[in-house]
C-alpha positions as CSV (number, residue, x, y, z in Angstrom):
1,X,0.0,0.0,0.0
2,X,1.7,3.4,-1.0
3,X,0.5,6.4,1.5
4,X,-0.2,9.8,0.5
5,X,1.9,11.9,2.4
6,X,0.5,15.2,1.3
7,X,-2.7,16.6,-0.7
8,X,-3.2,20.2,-2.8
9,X,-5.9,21.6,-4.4
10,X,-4.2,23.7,-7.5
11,X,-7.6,24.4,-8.9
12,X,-11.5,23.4,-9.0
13,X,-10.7,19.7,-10.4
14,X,-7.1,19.7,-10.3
15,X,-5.1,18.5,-7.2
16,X,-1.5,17.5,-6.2
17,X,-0.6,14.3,-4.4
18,X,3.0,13.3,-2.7
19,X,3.2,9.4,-2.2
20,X,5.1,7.8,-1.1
21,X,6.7,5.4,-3.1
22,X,10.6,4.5,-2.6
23,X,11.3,2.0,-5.0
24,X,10.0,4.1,-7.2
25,X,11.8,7.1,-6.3
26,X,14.7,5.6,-6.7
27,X,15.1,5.0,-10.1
28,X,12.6,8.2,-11.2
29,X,13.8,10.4,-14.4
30,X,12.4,13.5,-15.8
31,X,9.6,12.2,-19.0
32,X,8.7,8.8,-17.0
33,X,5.3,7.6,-15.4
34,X,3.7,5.7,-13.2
35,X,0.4,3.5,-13.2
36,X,-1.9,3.1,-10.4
37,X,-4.8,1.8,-9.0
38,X,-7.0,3.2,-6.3
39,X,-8.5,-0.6,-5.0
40,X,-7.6,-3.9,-5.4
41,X,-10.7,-3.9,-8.0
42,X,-10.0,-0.6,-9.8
43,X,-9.1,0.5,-12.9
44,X,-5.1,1.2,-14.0
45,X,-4.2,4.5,-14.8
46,X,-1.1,6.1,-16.2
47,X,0.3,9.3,-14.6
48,X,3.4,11.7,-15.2
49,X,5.7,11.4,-12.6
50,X,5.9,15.5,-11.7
51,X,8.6,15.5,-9.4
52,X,10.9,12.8,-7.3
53,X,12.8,13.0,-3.8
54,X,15.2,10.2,-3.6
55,X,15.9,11.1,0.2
56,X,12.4,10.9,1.3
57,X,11.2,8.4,-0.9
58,X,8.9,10.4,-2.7
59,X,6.6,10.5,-5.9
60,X,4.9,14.1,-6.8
61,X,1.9,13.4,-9.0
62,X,-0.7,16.1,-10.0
63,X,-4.5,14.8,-12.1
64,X,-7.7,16.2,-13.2
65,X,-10.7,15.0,-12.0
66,X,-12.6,14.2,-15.0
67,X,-12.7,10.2,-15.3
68,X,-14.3,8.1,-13.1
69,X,-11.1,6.8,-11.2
70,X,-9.3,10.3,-11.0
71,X,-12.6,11.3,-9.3
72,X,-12.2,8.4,-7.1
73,X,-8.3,9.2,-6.3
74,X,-9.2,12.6,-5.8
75,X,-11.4,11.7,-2.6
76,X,-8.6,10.3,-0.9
77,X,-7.0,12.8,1.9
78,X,-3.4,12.2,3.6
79,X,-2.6,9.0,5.6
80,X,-5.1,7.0,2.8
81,X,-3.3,4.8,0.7
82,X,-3.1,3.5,-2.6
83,X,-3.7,-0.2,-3.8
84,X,-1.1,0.2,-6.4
85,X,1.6,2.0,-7.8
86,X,4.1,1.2,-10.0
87,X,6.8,2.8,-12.0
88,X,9.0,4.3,-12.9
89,X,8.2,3.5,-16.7
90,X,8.9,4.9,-19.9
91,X,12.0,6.2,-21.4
92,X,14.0,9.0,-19.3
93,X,13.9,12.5,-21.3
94,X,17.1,12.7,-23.3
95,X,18.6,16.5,-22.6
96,X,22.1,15.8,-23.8
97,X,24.0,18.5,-25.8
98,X,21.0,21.0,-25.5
99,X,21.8,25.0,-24.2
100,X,18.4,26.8,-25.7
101,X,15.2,25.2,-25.4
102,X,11.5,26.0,-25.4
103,X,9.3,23.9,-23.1
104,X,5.6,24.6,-24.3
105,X,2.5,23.6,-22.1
106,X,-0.9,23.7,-22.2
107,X,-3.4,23.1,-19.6
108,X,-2.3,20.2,-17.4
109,X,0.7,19.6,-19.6
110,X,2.5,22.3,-17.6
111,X,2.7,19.8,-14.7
112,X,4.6,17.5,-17.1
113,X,6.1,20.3,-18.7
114,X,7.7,21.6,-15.6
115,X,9.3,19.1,-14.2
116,X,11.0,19.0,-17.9
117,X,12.0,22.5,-17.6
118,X,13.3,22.2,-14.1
119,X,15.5,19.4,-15.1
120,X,16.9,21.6,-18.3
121,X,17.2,24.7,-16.4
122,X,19.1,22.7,-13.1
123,X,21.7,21.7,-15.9
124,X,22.4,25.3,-17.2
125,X,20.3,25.5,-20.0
126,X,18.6,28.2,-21.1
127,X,15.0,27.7,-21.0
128,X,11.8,29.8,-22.4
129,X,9.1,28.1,-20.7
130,X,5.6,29.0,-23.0
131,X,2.4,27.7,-20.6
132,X,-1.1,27.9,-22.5
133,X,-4.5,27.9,-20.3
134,X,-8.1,28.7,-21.1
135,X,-8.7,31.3,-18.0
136,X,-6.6,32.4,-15.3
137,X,-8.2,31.0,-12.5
138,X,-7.2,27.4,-13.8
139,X,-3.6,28.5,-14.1
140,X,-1.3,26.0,-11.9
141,X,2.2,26.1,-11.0
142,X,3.0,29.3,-11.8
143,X,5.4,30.2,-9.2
144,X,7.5,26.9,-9.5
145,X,7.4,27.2,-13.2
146,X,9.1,30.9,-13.3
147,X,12.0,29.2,-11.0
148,X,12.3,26.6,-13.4
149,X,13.2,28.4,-16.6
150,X,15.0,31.8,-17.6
151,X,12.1,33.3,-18.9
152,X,8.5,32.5,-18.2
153,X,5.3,33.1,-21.2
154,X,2.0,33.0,-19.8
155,X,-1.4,33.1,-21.7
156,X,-4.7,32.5,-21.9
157,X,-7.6,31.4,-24.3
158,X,-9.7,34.4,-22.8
159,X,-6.9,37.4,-22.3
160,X,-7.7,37.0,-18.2
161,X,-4.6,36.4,-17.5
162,X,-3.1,39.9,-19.2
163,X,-2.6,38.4,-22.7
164,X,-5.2,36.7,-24.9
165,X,-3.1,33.9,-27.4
166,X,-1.9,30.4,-28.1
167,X,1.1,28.7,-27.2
168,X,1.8,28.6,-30.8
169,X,1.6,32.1,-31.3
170,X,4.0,32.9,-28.6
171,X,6.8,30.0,-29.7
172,X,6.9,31.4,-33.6
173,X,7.3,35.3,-32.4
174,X,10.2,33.7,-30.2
175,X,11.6,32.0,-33.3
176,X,10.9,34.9,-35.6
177,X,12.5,37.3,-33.1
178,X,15.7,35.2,-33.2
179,X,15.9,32.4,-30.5
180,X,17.8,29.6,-32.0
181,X,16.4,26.8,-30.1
182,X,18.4,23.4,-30.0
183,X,15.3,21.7,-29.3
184,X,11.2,22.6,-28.6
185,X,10.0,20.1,-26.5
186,X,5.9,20.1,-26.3
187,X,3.4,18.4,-23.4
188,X,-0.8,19.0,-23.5
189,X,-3.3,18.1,-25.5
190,X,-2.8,16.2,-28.7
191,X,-4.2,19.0,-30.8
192,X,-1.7,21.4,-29.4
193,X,0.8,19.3,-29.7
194,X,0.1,18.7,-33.1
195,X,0.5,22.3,-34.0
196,X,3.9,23.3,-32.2
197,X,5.0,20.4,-34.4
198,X,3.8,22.0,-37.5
199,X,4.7,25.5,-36.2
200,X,8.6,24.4,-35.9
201,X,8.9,22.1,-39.2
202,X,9.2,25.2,-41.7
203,X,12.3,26.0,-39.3
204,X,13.9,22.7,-38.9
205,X,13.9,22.7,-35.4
206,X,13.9,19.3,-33.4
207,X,10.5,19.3,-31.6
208,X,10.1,16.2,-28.6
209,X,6.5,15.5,-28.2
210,X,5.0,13.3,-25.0
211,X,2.3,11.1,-26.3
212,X,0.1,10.4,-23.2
213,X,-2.0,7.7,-25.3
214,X,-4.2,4.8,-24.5
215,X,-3.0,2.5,-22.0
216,X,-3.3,-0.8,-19.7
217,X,-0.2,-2.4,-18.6
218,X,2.6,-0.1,-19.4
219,X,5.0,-3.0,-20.4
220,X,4.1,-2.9,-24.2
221,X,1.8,-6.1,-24.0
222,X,-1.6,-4.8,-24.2
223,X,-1.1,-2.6,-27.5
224,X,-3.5,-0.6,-26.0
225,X,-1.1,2.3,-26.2
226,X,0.1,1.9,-29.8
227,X,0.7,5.0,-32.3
228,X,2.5,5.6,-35.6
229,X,6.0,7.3,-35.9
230,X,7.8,7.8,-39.3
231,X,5.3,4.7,-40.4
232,X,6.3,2.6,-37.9
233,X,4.2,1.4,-35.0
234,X,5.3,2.2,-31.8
235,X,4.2,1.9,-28.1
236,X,4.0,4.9,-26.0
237,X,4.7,3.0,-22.8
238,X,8.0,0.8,-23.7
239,X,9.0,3.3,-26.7
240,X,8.4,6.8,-25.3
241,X,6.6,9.0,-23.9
242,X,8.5,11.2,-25.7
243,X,8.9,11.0,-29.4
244,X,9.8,13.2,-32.6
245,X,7.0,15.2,-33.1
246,X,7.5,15.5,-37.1
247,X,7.1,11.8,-37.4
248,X,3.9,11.4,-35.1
249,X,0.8,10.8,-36.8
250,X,-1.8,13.1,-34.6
251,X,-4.7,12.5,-36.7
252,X,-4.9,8.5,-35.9
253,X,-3.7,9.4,-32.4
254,X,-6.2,11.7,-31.9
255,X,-9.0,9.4,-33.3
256,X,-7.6,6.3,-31.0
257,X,-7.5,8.7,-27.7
258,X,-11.5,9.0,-28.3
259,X,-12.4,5.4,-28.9
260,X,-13.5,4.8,-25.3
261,X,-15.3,8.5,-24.5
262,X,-18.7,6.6,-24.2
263,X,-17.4,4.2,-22.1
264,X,-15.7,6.8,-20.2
265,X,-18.9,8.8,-19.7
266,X,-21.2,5.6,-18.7
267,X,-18.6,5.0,-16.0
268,X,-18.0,8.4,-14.0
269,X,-22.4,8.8,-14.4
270,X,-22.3,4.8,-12.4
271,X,-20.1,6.5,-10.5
272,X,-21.8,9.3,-9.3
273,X,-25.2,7.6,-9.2
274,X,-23.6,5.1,-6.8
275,X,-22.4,8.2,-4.7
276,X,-25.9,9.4,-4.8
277,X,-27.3,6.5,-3.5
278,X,-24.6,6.4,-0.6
279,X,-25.8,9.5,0.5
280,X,-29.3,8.8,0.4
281,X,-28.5,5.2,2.7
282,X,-26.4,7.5,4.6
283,X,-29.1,10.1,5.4
């Protein structure tokens, strides 16, 4: 059983959890993930592993409530524990040879993106750190973020945060303006994703993507988590997270990641009907 040693609410549905986790901690790299399960019967999920402490034994992970099982993990306070949790997996982030980078993230993808950006800026990179959000009140991290790069971008869909744009636009005035990146490395939605890539390939730059696709077992079995790269299939779990995002084909990625929405949405409503009747028992 894996405590959780400390909760956070960052905002309305997203929240912060420390576990601990030392076998785990150990061996954690920037890029890799864990998969868990909140009971013996529940369902296994795959989270970024958004910060390590080797001394205390530590795992940082951060989630949206929006399936049934986050929801579930996200009723869980400090000194509950989790059935399961096991990691790290997935291939370490490879940061060798780069001095200029952009780290772009939208929405929850800055909580993947910052441990990226951290690990980047602790090895004397220089870092422009571009985080995307619909609104300002759903903006997360924002403090550790500006330590964790040289210069910090913030926007949002809706201006509220002082200036209205995308991710996008910011990284090609960056480019255009003269930054000579080494590498852009992208974490958020697919769809954004998809368009940093396309925003760098007119200039050649490298661009790392981190496909968080489909998945069961995280050891490359199921095929659950299978994508196409340069033509090739590949699995997210054994073969990435990370991959080239110039070779990744978005559009069948995109198409996979939706397969299971309407089973998705039949469980978190059995979910909350089964909460519902609780409470009624309860009262």
């Amino acid at each position: 059983m894996y405590k959780i040693i400390e909760k956070k609410t960052l905002n309305a549905n997203t929240k912060l959890m420390v576990i601990d986790a030392p076998h785990v901690a150990k061996k954690a790299q920037p890029g890799q993930f864990i998969i868990l399960r909140v009971t013996e019967d529940g369902e296994r999920i795959p989270l970024t592993i958004a910060a390590y402490d080797r001394e205390q034994g530590y795992i940082t992970i951060i989630f949206q409530e929006i399936g049934a099982t986050t929801q579930a993990l996200g009723t869980l306070n400090e000194g509950d524990c989790l059935h399961d949790f096991v990691g790290p997996l997935g291939r370490a982030s490879e940061f060798d040879g780069m001095k200029k980078v952009a780290v772009v993230g939208g929405g929850l993808g800055c909580a993947i993106a910052y441990p990226q950006a951290k690990a980047l800026h602790d090895m004397g990179c220089e870092v422009d750190l571009i985080a995307g959000f619909r609104s300002k009140d759903i903006i997360i991290l924002e403090d550790e973020m500006r330590d964790a790069c040289t210069n910090l971008h913030i926007v949002t869909d809706d201006g509220s945060n002082g200036r209205k744009a995308l991710v996008t636009q910011v990284l090609k005035e960056l480019i255009d303006a003269g930054s000579q990146y080494d590498a852009v490395i992208a974490i958020g939605p697919m769809i954004m994703m998809k368009f940093v890539a396309e925003t760098t390939r007119p200039y050649g730059i490298k661009t790392i993507v981190s496909m968080n696709t489909l998945m069961v077992d995280g050891t490359g079995m199921c095929g659950g988590c299978r994508l196409t790269v340069g033509g090739e299939t590949k699995f997210a779990c054994v073969d990435g997270p990370d991959f080239d995002g110039h070779l990744v084909d978005f559009d069948e990625a995109m198409r996979r990641a939706a397969i299971y929405k309407p089973q998705e949405k039949t469980a978190v409503q059995r979910r909350e009907d089964h909460c519902n009747l609780y409470k009624m028992e309860v009262k």
